[in-house]
C-alpha positions in Angstrom: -6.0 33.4 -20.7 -6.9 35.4 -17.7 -3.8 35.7 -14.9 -4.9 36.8 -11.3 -2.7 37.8 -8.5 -2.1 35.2 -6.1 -2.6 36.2 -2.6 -0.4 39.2 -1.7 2.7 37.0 -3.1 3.5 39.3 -5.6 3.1 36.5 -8.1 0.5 36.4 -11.1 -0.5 32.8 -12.3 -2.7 31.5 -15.3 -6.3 31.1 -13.8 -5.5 27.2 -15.0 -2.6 25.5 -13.7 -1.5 22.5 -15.4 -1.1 20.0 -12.7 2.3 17.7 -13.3 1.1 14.9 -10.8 0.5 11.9 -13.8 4.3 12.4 -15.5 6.5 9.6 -14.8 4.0 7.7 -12.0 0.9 8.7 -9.9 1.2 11.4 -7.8 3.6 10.3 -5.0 3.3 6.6 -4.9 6.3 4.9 -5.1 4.9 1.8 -6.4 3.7 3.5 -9.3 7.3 5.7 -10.0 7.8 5.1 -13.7 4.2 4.8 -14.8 2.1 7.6 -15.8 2.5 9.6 -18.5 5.3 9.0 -20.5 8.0 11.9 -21.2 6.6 12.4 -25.4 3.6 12.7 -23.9 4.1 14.8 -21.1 6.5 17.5 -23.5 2.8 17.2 -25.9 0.9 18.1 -23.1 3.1 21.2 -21.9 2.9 22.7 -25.9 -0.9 22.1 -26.1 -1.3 24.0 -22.3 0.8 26.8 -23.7 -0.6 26.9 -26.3 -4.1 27.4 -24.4 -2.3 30.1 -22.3 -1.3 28.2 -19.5 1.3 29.9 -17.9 1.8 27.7 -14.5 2.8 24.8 -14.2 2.3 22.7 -10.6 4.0 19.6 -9.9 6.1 18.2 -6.7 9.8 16.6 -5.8 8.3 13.5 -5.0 6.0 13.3 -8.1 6.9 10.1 -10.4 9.7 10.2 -8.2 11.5 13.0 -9.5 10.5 12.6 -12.9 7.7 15.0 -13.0 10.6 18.2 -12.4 13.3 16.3 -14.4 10.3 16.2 -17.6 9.2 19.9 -16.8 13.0 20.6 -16.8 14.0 19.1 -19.9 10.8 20.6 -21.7 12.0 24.4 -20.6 15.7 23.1 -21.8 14.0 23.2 -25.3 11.9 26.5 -25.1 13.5 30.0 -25.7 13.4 33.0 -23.7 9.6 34.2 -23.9 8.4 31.2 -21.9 11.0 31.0 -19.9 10.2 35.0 -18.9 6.6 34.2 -18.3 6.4 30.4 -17.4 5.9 30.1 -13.5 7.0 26.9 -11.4 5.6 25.8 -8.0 6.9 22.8 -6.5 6.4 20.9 -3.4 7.7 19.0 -0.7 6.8 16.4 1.7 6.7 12.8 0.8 9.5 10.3 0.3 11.8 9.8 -3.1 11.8 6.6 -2.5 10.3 3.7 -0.8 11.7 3.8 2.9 13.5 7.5 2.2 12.9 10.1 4.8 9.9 12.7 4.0 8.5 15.9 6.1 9.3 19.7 6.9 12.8 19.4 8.7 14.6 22.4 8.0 17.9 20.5 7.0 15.7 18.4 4.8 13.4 21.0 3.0 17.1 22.5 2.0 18.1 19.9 0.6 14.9 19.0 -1.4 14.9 22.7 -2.5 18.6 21.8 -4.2 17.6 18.6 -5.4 14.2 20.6 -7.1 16.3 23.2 -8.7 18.5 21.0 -10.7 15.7 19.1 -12.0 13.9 21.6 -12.9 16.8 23.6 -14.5 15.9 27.0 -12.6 18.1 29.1 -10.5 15.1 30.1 -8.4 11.3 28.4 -7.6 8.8 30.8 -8.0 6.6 29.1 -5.8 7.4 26.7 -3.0 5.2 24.7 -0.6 4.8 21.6 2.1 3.0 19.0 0.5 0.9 18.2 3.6 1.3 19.2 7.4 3.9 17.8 9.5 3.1 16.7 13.0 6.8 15.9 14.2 8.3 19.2 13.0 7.6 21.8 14.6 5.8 24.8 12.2 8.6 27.7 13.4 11.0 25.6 12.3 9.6 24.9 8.8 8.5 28.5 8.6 12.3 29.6 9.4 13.6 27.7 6.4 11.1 29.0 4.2 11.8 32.3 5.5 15.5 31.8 4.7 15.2 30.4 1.2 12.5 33.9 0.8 15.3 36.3 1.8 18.0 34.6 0.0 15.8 34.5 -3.6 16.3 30.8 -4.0 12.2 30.7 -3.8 9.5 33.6 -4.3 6.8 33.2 -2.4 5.2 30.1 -0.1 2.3 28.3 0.3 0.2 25.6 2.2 -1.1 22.8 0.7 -3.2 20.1 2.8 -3.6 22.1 5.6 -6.1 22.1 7.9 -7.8 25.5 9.0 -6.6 25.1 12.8 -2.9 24.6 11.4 -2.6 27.4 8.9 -4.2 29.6 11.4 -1.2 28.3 13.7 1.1 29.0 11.2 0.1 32.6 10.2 0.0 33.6 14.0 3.7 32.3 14.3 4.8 34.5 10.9 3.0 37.2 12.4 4.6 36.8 15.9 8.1 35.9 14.7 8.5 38.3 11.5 8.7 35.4 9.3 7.5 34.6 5.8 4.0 33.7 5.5 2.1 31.2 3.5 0.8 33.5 0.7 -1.5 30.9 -0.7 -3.9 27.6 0.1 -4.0 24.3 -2.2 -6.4 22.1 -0.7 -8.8 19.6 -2.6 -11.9 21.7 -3.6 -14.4 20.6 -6.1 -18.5 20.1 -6.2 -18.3 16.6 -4.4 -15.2 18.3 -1.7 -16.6 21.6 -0.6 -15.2 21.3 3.2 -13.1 24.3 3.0 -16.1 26.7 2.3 -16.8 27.0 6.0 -13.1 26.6 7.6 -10.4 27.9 5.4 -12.3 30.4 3.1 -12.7 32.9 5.9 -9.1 32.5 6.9 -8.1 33.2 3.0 -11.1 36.3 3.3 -9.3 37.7 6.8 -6.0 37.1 5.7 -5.8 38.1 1.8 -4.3 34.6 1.1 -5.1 32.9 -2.8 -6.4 29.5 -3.1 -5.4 27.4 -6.0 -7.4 23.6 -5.5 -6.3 20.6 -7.0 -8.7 17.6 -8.0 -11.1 20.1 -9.2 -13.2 16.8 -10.8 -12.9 14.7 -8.1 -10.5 12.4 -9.2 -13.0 11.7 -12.3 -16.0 11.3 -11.0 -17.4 14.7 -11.9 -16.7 13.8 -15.5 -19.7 10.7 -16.2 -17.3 8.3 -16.1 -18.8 6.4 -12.8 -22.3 5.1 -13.4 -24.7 4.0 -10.7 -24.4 0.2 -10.3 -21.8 -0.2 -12.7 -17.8 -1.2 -12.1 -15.6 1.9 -13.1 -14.2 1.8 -16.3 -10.6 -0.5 -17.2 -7.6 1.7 -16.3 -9.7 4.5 -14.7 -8.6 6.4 -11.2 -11.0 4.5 -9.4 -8.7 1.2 -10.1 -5.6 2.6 -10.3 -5.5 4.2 -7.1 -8.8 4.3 -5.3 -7.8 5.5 -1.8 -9.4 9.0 -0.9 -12.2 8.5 -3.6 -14.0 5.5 -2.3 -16.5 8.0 0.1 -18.0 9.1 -3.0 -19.6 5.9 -3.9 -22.5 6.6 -1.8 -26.4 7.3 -3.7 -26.1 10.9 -2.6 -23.4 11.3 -4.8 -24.8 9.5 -7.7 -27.9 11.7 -7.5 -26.0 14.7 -7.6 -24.2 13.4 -10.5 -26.9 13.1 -12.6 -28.2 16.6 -11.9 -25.0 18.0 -12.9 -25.6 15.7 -16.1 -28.8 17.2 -16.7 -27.3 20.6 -15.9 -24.6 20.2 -18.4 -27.5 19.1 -21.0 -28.6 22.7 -20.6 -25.4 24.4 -21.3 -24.5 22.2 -24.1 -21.6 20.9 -22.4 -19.8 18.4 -20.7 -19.9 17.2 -17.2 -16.4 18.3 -16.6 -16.3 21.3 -17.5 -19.0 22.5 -16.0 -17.4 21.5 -13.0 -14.7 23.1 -13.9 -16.9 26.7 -14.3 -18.5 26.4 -11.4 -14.8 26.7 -9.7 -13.5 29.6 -11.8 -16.8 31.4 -10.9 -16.2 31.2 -6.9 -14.9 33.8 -6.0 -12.3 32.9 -3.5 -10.9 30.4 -6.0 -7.6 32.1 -7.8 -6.8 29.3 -10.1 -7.5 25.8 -10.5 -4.9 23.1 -11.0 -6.0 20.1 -13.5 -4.0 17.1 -14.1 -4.6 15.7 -17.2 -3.0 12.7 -18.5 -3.5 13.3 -22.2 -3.7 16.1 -24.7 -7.1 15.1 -25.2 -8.1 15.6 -21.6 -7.5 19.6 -22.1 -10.9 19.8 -24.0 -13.1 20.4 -21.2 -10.8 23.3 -19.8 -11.3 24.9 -23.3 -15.4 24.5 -22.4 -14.9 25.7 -19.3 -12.9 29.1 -20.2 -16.1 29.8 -22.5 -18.9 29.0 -19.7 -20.8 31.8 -18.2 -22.6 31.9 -14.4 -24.5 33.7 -13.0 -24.4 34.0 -8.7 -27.8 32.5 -8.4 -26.9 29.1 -11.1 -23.5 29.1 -9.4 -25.1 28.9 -6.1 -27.8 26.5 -6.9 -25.3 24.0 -8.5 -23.2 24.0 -5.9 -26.2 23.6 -3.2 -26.9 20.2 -5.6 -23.7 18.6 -4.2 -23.6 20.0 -0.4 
């Protein structure tokens, strides 16, 4: 598989990223912790993305409350020296461990999560660090300092942003310009054909600024797979009743329109809904990587369409016009 340099980070990464959000819970809520996919699983699912020349892998402290880096960690445990050479982690911090525990970018806190990260994950060093979402009460000098610190000591090799606004990254590149500081190398932002905000507010900044951009939820939390049908309920056991919140806007008739062009469109390739979703990303070209998060083996099929998908600017363009 393809690798592509993120940003100016120094850092090279598999054009997919297997996203680690689903081992051990969902994502970062609490109430889930435990749920998700199971450890067997989750080792099955790091082989068959190796295998498939995934190189990266994303996940977050907080994910399956710490199980996500303690699964990653046991899985490297077992692997010898070639992947460890060429796997590359990034990690991320933000939300609570617990229900009630304290969350954000304190400096005293991001330290300690860093620790907390590194013995999980079995690694001497995190090749790629970021905040899990913005922090209002911290100020960003003081989250850049830490960052800056861990940088220069070598416990983490590069940083990025992830749920950022364009008005606070701008922020935050000014103050690492000002102050001499590390910079956020890199944006991971939601980004798919139904979530194309950041075309007109962060691309320039990643344009102006040489930064990468790596998107998560690159099918919309399932809905640019088929699986939600015009005036039907969505499926037993699917995202849409497991944890709904952030997806509900797309229940709308705009959406389901667009959803059955891109069905027609994938007709015409001769492929599947997803993964002509997932093309469309890996052919815009401020996109470095895309992060997927499947919860089963099985769920890696579409990636392997994807990889084999051609565009063209003018079908790229038109297929994304369907959904904006």
């Amino acid at each position: 598989m393809e690798e592509r340099a993120l940003g100016r980070s120094g850092v090279a990464i598999s054009r997919i990223v297997l996203g680690c959000g689903n081992f051990g819970g969902v994502g970062s809520a609490p109430s889930l912790f435990g749920k998700g996919t199971p450890r067997d699983e989750a080792f099955r699912l790091l082989d068959a993305a190796w295998d498939l020349g995934v190189t990266t892998l994303d996940t977050a402290d907080a994910y399956g409350g710490g199980r996500s880096e303690e699964y990653i960690g046991a899985w490297l445990a077992t692997k010898g020296s070639q992947v460890h050479e060429r796997v590359v982690i990034a990690t991320k911090t933000f939300n609570p461990m617990t229900e009630g525990a304290d969350r954000g970018l304190a400096a005293a806190r991001i330290r300690r999560q860093v620790e907390t990260s590194l013995r999980r994950l079995g690694l001497e060093r995190i090749p790629l660090y970021l905040p899990h979402a913005f922090d209002p009460d911290v100020p960003q000098e003081e989250t850049l300092s830490v960052f800056d610190e861990l940088v220069r000591s070598g416990v983490v090799g590069a940083v990025g942003a992830s749920n950022f606004t364009a008005e606070q990254l701008a922020e935050a590149l000014e103050l690492s310009a000002l102050e001499g500081l590390t910079r956020y190398e890199w944006v991971q932002n939601a980004f798919s054909l139904l979530e194309q905000g950041d075309r007109e507010t962060v691309f320039p900044l990643c344009h102006e600024h040489g930064l990468g951009y790596t998107p998560y939820s690159p099918l919309a939390g399932g809905w640019l797979t088929g699986k939600y049908r015009r005036g039907e309920p969505p499926p037993p056991g699917s995202r849409m009743t497991v944890r709904p919140e952030g997806a509900e806007g797309y229940r709308t008739e705009a959406t389901f329109d667009a959803l059955e062009a891109l069905e027609r469109e994938s007709t015409g390739h001769g492929a599947s809904m997803a993964a002509l979703a997932l093309a469309w990303l890996l052919h815009t070209p401020e996109i470095t990587a895309i992060v997927v998060g499947p919860s089963t083996v099985e769920q890696l099929a579409p990636v392997r369409e994807a990889l084999e998908i051609t565009f063209d600017a003018d079908e790229r363009a038109r297929l994304g016009g369907v959904f904006r």
